[in-house]
C-alpha positions as CSV (number, residue, x, y, z in Angstrom):
1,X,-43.5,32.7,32.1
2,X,-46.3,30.7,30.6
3,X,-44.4,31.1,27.4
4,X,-41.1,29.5,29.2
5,X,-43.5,26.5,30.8
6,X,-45.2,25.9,27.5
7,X,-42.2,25.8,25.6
8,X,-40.6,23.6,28.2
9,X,-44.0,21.4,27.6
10,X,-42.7,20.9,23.9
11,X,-39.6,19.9,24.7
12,X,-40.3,17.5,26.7
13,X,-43.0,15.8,24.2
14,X,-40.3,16.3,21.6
15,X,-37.5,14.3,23.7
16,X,-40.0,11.7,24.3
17,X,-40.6,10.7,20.8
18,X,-36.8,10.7,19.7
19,X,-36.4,8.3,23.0
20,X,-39.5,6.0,21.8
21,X,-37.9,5.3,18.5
22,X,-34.1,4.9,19.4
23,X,-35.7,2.5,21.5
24,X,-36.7,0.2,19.0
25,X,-34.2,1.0,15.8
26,X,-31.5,0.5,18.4
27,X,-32.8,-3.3,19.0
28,X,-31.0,-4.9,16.1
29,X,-27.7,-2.9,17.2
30,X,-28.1,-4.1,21.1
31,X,-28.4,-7.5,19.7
32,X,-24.9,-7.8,19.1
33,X,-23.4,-9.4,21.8
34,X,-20.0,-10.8,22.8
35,X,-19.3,-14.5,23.2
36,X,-20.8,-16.7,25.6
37,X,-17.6,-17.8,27.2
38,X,-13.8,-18.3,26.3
39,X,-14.4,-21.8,25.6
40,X,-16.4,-22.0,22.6
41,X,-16.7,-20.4,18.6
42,X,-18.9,-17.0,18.7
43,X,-21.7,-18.0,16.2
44,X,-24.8,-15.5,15.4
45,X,-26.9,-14.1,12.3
46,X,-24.2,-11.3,11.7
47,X,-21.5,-14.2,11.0
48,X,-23.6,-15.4,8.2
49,X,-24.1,-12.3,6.9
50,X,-20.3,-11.2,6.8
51,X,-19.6,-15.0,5.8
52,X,-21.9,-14.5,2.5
53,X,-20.3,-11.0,1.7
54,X,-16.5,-12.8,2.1
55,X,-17.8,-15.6,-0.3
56,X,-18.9,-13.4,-2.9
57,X,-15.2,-12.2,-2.6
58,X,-13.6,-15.4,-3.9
59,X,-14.1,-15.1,-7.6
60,X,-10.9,-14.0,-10.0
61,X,-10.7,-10.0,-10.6
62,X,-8.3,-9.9,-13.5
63,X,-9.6,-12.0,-16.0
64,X,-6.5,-13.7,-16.7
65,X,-6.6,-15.9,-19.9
66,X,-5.0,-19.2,-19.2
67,X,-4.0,-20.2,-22.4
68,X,-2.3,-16.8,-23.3
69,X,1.6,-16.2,-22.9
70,X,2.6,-13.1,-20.6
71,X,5.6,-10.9,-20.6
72,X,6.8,-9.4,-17.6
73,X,5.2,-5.8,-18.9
74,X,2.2,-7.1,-19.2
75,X,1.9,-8.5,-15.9
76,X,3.1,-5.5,-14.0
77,X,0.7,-3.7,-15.8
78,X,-1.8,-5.5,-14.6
79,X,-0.3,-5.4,-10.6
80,X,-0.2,-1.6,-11.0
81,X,-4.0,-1.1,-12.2
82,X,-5.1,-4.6,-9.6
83,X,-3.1,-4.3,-7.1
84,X,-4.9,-3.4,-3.7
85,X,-1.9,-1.8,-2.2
86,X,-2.2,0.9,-5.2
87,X,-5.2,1.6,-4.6
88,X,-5.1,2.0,-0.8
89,X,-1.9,4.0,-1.3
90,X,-3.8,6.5,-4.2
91,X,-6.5,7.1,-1.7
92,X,-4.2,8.1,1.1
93,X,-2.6,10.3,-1.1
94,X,-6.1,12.0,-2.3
95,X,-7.1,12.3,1.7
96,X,-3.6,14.3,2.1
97,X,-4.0,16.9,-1.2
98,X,-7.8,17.6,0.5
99,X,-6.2,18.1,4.0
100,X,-4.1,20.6,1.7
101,X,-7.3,22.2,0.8
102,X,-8.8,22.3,3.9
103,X,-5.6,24.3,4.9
104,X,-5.7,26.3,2.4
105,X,-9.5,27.7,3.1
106,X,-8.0,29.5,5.9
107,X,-7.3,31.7,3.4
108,X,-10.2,33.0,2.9
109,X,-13.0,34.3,5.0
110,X,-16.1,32.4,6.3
111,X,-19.7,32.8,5.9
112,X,-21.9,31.5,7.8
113,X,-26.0,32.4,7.1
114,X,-28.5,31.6,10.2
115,X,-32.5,32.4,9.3
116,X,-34.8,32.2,12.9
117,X,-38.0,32.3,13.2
118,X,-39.6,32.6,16.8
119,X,-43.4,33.3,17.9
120,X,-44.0,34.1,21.6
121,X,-47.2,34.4,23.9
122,X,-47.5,35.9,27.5
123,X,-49.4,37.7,29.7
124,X,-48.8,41.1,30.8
125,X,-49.8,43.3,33.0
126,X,-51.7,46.4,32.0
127,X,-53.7,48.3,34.8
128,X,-55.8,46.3,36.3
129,X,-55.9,43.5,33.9
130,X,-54.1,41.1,32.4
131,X,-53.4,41.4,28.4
132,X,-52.4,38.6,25.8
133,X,-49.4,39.6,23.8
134,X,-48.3,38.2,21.5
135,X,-44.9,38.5,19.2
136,X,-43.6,36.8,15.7
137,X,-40.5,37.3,14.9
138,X,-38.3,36.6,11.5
139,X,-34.6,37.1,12.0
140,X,-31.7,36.5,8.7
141,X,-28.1,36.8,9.4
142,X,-24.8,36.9,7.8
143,X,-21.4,36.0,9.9
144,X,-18.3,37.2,7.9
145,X,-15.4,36.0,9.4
146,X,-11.9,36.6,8.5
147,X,-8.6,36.1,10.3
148,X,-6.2,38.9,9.0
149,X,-3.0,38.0,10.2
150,X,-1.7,35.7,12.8
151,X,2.5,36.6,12.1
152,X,2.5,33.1,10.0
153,X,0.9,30.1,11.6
154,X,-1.6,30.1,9.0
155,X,1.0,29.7,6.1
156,X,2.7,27.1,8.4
157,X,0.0,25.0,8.3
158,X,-0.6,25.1,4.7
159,X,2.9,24.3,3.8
160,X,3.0,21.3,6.4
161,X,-0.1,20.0,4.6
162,X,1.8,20.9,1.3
163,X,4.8,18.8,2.4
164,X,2.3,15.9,3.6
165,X,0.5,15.9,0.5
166,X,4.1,16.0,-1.2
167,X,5.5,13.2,0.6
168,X,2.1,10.8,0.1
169,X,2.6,11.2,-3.5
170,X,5.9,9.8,-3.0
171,X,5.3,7.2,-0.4
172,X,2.3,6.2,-3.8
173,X,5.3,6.1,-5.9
174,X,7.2,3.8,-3.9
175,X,4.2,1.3,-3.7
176,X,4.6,1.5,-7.2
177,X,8.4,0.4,-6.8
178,X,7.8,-2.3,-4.8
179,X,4.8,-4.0,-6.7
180,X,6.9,-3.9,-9.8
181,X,9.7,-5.4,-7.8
182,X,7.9,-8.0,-6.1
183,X,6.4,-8.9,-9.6
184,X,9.5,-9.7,-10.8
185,X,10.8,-11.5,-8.5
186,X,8.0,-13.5,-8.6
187,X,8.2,-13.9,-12.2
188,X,11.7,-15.1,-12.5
189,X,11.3,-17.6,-9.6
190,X,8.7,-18.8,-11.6
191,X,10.7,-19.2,-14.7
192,X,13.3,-20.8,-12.6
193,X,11.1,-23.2,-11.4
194,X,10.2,-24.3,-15.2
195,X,13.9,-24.0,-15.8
196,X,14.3,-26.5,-12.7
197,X,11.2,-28.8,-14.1
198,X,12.6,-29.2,-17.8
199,X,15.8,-29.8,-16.0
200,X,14.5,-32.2,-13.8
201,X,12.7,-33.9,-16.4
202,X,15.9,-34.4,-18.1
203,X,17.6,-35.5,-15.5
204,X,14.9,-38.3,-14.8
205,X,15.0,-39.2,-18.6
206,X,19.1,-39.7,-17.8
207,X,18.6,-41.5,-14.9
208,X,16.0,-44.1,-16.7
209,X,17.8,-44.5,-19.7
210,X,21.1,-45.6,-17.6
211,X,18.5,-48.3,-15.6
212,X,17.4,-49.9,-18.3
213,X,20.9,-50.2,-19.7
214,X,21.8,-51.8,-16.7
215,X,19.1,-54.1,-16.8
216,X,19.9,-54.6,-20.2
217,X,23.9,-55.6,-19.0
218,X,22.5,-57.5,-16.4
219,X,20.6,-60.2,-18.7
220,X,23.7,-60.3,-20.3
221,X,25.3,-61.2,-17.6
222,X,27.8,-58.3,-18.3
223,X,26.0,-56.4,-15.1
224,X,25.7,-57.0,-11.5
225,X,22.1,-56.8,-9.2
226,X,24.4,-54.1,-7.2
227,X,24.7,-52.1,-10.4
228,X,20.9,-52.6,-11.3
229,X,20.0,-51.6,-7.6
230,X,22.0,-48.6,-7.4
231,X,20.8,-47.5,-11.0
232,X,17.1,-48.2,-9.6
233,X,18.0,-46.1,-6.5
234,X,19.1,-42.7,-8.9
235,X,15.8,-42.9,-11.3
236,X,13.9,-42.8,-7.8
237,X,15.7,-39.8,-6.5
238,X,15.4,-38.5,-9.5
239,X,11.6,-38.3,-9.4
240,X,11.4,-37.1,-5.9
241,X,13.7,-34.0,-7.1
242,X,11.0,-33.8,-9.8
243,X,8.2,-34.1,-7.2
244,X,10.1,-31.1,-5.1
245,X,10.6,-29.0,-8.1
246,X,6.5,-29.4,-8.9
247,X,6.0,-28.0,-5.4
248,X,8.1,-25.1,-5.5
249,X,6.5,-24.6,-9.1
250,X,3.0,-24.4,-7.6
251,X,3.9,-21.8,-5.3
252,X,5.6,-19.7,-7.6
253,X,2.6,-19.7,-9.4
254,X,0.5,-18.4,-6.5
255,X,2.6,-16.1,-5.5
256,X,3.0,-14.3,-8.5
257,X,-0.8,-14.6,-8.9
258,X,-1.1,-13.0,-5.6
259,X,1.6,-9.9,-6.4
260,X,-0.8,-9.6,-9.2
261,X,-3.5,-8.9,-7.1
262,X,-5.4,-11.9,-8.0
263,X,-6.2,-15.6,-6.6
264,X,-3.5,-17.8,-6.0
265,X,-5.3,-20.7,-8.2
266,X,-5.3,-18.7,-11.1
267,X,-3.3,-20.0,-13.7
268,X,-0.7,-17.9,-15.3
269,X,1.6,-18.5,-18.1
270,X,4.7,-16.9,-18.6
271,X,7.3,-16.2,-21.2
272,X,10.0,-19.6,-21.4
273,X,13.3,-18.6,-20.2
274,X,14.6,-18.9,-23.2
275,X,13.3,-16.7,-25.1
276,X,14.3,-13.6,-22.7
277,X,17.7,-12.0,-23.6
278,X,20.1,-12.4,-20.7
279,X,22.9,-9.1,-20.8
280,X,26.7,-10.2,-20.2
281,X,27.1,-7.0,-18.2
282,X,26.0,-3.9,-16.8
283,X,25.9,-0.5,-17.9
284,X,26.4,1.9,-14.8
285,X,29.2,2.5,-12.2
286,X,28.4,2.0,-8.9
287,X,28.9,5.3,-8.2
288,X,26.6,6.4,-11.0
289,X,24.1,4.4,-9.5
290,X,24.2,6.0,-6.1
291,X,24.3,9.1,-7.6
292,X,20.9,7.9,-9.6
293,X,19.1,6.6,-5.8
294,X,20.3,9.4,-4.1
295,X,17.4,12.1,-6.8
296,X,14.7,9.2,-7.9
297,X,14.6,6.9,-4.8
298,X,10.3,7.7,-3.9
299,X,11.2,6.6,-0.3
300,X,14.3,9.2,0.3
301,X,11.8,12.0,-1.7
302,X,9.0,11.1,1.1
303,X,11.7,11.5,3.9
304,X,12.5,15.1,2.4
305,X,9.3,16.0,2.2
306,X,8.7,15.2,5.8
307,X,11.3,17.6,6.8
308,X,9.9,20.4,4.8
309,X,6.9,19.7,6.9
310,X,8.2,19.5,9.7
311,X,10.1,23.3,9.0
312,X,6.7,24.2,8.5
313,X,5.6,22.6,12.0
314,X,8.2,25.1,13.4
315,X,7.1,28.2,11.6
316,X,3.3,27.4,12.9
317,X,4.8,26.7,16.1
318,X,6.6,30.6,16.2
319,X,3.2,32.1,15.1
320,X,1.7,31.3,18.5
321,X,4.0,34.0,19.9
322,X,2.1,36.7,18.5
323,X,-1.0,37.7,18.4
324,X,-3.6,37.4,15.4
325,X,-5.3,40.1,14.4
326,X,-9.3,38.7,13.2
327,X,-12.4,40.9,11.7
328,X,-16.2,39.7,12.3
329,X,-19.0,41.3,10.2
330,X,-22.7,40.2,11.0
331,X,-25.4,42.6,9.4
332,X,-29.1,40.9,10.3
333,X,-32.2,41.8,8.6
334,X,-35.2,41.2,11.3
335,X,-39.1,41.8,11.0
336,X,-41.3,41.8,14.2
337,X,-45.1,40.9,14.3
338,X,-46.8,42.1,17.2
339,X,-50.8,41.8,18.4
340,X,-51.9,42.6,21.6
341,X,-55.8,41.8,22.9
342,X,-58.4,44.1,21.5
343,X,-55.5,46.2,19.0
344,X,-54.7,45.3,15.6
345,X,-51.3,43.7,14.4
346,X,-48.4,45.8,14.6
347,X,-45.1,45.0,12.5
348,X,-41.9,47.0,12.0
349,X,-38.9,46.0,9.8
350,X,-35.4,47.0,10.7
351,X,-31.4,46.6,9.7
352,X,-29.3,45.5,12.5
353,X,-25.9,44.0,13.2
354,X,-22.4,44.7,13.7
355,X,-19.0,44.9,12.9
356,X,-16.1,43.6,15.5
357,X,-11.5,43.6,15.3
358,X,-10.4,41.0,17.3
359,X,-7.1,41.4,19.2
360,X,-6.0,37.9,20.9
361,X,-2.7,37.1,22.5
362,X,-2.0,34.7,24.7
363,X,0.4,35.8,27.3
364,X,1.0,33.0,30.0
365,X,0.0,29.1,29.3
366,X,2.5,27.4,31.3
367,X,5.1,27.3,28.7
368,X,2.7,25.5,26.6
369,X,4.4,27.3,23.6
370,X,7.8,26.7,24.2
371,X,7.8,23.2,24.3
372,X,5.5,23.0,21.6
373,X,8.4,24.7,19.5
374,X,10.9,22.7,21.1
375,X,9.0,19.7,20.1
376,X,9.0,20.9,16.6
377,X,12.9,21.5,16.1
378,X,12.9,18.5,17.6
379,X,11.2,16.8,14.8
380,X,12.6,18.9,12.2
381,X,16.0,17.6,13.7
382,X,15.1,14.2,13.8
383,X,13.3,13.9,9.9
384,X,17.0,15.2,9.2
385,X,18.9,12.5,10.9
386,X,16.5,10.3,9.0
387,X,17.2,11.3,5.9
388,X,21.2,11.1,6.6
389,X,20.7,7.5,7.6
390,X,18.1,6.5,4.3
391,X,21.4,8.0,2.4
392,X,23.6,5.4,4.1
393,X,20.9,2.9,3.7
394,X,20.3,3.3,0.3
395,X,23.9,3.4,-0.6
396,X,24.7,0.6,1.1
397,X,22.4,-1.7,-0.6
398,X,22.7,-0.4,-4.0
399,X,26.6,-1.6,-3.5
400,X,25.2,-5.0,-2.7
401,X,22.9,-5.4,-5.2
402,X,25.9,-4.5,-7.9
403,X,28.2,-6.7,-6.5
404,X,25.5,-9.2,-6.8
405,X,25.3,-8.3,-9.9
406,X,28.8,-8.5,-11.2
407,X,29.0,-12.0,-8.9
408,X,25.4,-13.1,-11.0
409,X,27.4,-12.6,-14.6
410,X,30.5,-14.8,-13.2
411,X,28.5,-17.4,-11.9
412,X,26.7,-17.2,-15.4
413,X,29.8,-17.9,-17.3
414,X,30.6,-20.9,-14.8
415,X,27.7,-22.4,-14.8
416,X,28.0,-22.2,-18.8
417,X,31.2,-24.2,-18.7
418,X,30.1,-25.9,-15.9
419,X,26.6,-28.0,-18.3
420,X,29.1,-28.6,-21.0
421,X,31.5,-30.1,-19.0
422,X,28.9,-32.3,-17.6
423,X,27.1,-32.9,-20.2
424,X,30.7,-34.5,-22.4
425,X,31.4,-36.0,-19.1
426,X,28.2,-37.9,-19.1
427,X,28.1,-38.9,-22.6
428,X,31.6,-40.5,-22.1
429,X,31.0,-41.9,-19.1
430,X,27.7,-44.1,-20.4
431,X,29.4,-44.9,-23.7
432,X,31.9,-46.2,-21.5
433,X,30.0,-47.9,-19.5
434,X,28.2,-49.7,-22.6
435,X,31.6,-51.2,-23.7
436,X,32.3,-52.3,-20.0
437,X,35.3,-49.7,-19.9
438,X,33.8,-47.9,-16.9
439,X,31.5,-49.1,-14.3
440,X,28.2,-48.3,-13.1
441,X,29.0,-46.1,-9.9
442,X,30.6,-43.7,-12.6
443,X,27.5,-43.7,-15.3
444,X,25.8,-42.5,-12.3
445,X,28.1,-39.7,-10.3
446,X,28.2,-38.5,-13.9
447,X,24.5,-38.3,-14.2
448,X,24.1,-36.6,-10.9
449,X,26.8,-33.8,-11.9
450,X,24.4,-33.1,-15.0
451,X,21.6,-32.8,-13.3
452,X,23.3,-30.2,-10.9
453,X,24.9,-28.8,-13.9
454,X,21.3,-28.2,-15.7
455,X,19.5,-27.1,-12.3
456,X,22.8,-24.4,-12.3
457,X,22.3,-23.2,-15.4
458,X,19.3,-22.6,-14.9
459,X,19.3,-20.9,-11.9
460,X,22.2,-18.7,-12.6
461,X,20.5,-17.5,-15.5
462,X,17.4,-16.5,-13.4
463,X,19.6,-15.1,-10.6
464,X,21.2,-12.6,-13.5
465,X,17.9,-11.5,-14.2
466,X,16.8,-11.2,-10.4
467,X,20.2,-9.6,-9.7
468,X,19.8,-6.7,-12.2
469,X,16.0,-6.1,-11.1
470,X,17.2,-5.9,-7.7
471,X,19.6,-3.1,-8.7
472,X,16.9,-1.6,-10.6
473,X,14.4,-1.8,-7.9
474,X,18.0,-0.1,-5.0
475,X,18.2,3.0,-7.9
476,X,14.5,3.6,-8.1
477,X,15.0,3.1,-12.3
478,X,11.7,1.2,-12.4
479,X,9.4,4.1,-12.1
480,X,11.1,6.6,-14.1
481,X,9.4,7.8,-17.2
482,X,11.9,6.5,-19.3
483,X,12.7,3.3,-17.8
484,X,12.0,0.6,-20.1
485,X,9.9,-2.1,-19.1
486,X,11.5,-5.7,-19.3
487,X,9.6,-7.9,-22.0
488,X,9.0,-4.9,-24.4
C-alpha cells in the first residue's frame, strides 16, 4: 500500500511538470486568434511571416533563356520535369504503392519486443513486526504474432491496394497527357497570335500606304476629303486590330508560361509558324483511332483498375464470413531481485511465456456483413457502368476531334485560295484606283478582305495543328513510347 501511494506521489509530481511547460510552449500557439470582427482585414505577426515565405516564392524556376528559340519538345519537356501537377500526381502515386506495402506486411508475422524494469517497496507483516521488502524486477519479452488464415480477406486487401496503386500510376499518366496537351495548345495559340501580329502589321502597312495615296490624289485634286477621311478611318481601325492582337499575344505568352510551370512574365520565344511543317492529311481511320483510345487512353486504364479493386473490395468483404484462424507466441525471459530487512539479497532467474491459437468468428452483427458486401457489388457494379460510359465518352470525342480534323485540312486549302484571291484583288483594285479607274470605297473593301484573308490563313494553319493535337491528345498517342514529339 505505501508502495501504491508513493507511486501515485510520482505521478502526480510527473503530471505537474508536463502541465507547467505545455503551459508556456503552448503561449505562442494560443496567440493565434480569429479576427476581431466581420468588418475589418485580420492583420497579426503570422501574416507577415506567411507574407515573407509567399514573396520568396515569386522568383522564375525554369531558367528560361529569353533570347533562345524553343520547339514544342523542348517546352513540354520542361512542363513534364516543372510542372506542379506532376509532381503532386507522382507523389500520390508513391503514397498508393506504400499503402501496397503496408498491405502486403500482413503477410508476414509481427514482432513486437517490450523490456520492463520495476522496483517495489512495502511493508509486511511477519509475527509481530513489521518487515521492509523489497523487490527489483527485469522482465524481456517477445510477441510473435501471426494471422494464419482468415478464408481471403487478407489477399483482398492486398489486391485492392494493388489495383489502387495500379490505377494512380495511370491517373500520373494522364496528368502527363494533359500537361502535354495543354502545352500545345498554348503553343499554337501563341504562334497564331504572331501569325495574327505579322498579319496585322501588314494589314496596317496596307491601310497606310492607300491613305497617303489618297492624300496624294487629293492635292491633285483627283481625290475627294470623303475619300481621304474614309482612308483615315481604315489605317485607324487598323491599328486598334493591331492593339487587340498585342493583347491576345500577351496572354498567350502567359499562359503558356504558366502550363510550363513557370511565371506568367517570363518571356518565351517560340518557333515562327513558318518554319513548322503543316501535313495535308491524316494517317489513321477513325475507327483505328478508337480502337487505339480504347488500350492507351491512362484515364479508361485508371477506371479498369478501379474495378479490379473494387472485385477485390468484394472478395475482402466474403472473408468476414469465416473465421480466421491466428497464432500468438510470447516467451519472456525475467530476473527477480529480492532483500528483505536483516537477510541478504535473494535473486532467481527464470523462462516464462506462452503460446496461444486463436479461433474468432463473428456470428451475429446486425447484418453488418451483408450490406457491407452488398455495398461492395455495388461498387464493383457501378466502376463497371463507369467504364461502359468512358468508352462512349472517349469514342465520342475522338469522332469529333477527326472530323475537326478533316474540316481543319479543308478550311486550310480555302483559306489558301482564299489570301491569293485577296491579295490579286487588292493589288488590282489600288492600281486601279491610282489611274482613277476604281474609287476609293473599293481600294479599301479590298484591303479589308486581305487583311481577313491573312488573319485566315493564319489561323487555319494553327487550327490544323491544334486539330491534330487534339486527336492526339482523344487517342492517348502523346504518351506512348513511340510517339514522336512535335518539333523533333
Amino acid at each position: 500500500m505505501a508502495a501504491f501511494f508513493a507511486m501515485r506521489g510520482t505521478e502526480s509530481i510527473f503530471y505537474g511538470i508536463i502541465l507547467f511547460a505545455s503551459t508556456f510552449t503552448a503561449r505562442p500557439l494560443l496567440a493565434q486568434t480569429a479576427p476581431i470582427s466581420p468588418g475589418r482585414p485580420w492583420h497579426s505577426a503570422q501574416e507577415r511571416e506567411i507574407a515573407s515565405e509567399a514573396a520568396r516564392l515569386s522568383e522564375s524556376r525554369l531558367g528560361i533563356e529569353p533570347d533562345r528559340t524553343y520547339s514544342l519538345a523542348e517546352l513540354i519537356d520542361l512542363a513534364e520535369a516543372h510542372n506542379p501537377e506532376t509532381r503532386v500526381a507522382w507523389e500520390r502515386a508513391r503514397a498508393q504503392v506504400a499503402a501496397l506495402g503496408v498491405a502486403r506486411s500482413e503477410l508476414y508475422p509481427t514482432l513486437a519486443a517490450t523490456a520492463l524494469s520495476q522496483t517495489s517497496r512495502f511493508e509486511i507483516l511477519l509475527g509481530p513486526i513489521l518487515v521492509r521488502e523489497t523487490t527489483q524486477s527485469f522482465e524481456g519479452t517477445l510477441d510473435l504474432r501471426y494471422l494464419v488464415f482468415d478464408f481471403g480477406g487478407r489477399s483482398g486487401r492486398i489486391g485492392a491496394a494493388a489495383a489502387d496503386a495500379l490505377a494512380s500510376n495511370f491517373a500520373f499518366n494522364d496528368t502527363h497527357r494533359r500537361i502535354i496537351f495543354q502545352v500545345e495548345q498554348t503553343y499554337y495559340r501563341l504562334l497564331n497570335a504572331f501569325g495574327q501580329e505579322v498579319a496585322a502589321r501588314a494589314s496596317l502597312t496596307n491601310a497606310e500606304t492607300v491613305q497617303q495615296s489618297a492624300e496624294e490624289r487629293l492635292k491633285q485634286g483627283l481625290a475627294t476629303l470623303p475619300d481621304v477621311l474614309e482612308a483615315r478611318s481604315a489605317t485607324a481601325l487598323a491599328r486598334y486590330e493591331l492593339q487587340a492582337v498585342l493583347g491576345s499575344e500577351n496572354i498567350a505568352k502567359g499562359d503558356l508560361a504558366a502550363a510550363l510551370g513557370d511565371l506568367p512574365n517570363v518571356v518565351i520565344q517560340p518557333q515562327p509558324l513558318d518554319r513548322l511543317s503543316i501535313p495535308d492529311s491524316v494517317e489513321d481511320m477513325v475507327d483505328q483511332a478508337i480502337k487505339r483510345a480504347f488500350a492507351e487512353r491512362p484515364d479508361l486504364l485508371e477506371q479498369l483498375a478501379e474495378v479490379r479493386s473494387a472485385r477485390a473490395r468484394v472478395k475482402e468483404a466474403h472473408a468476414a464470413f469465416y473465421p480466421n484462424l491466428e497464432l500468438s507466441v510470447a516467451p519472456t525471459v525475467q530476473s527477480l531481485y529480492g532483500l528483505q530487512q536483516q537477510y541478504p539479497w535473494a535473486y532467481t532467474a527464470d523462462l516464462s511465456g506462452g503460446l496461444a491459437v486463436r479461433l474468432n468468428w463473428t456470428v451475429f452483427d446486425g447484418g453488418a456483413r451483408k450490406y457491407r458486401l452488398e455495398q461492395a457489388e455495388t461498387n464493383v457494379r457501378r466502376a463497371e457502368a463507369e467504364v461502359s460510359s468512358k468508352r462512349d465518352q472517349i469514342a465520342n470525342e475522338i469522332w469529333t476531334a477527326y472530323s475537326n480534323v478533316k474540316t481543319a485540312f479543308a478550311q486550310r486549302q480555302s483559306a489558301v485560295a482564299f489570301l491569293e484571291a485577296a491579295t490579286q484583288s487588292y493589288a488590282a483594285a489600288l492600281e486601279s484606283y491610282t489611274y482613277g479607274v476604281r474609287n476609293l470605297l473599293d481600294v479599301t473593301a479590298a484591303q479589308r478582305t486581305l487583311a481577313q484573308a491573312r488573319s485566315t490563313d493564319v489561323l487555319a494553319r494553327t487550327q490544323v495543328l491544334t486539330s491534330l493535337a487534339d486527336l492526339a491528345f482523344r487517342t492517348g498517342d502523346t504518351i506512348q513510347p513511340g510517339a514522336r514529339r512535335p518539333g523533333r
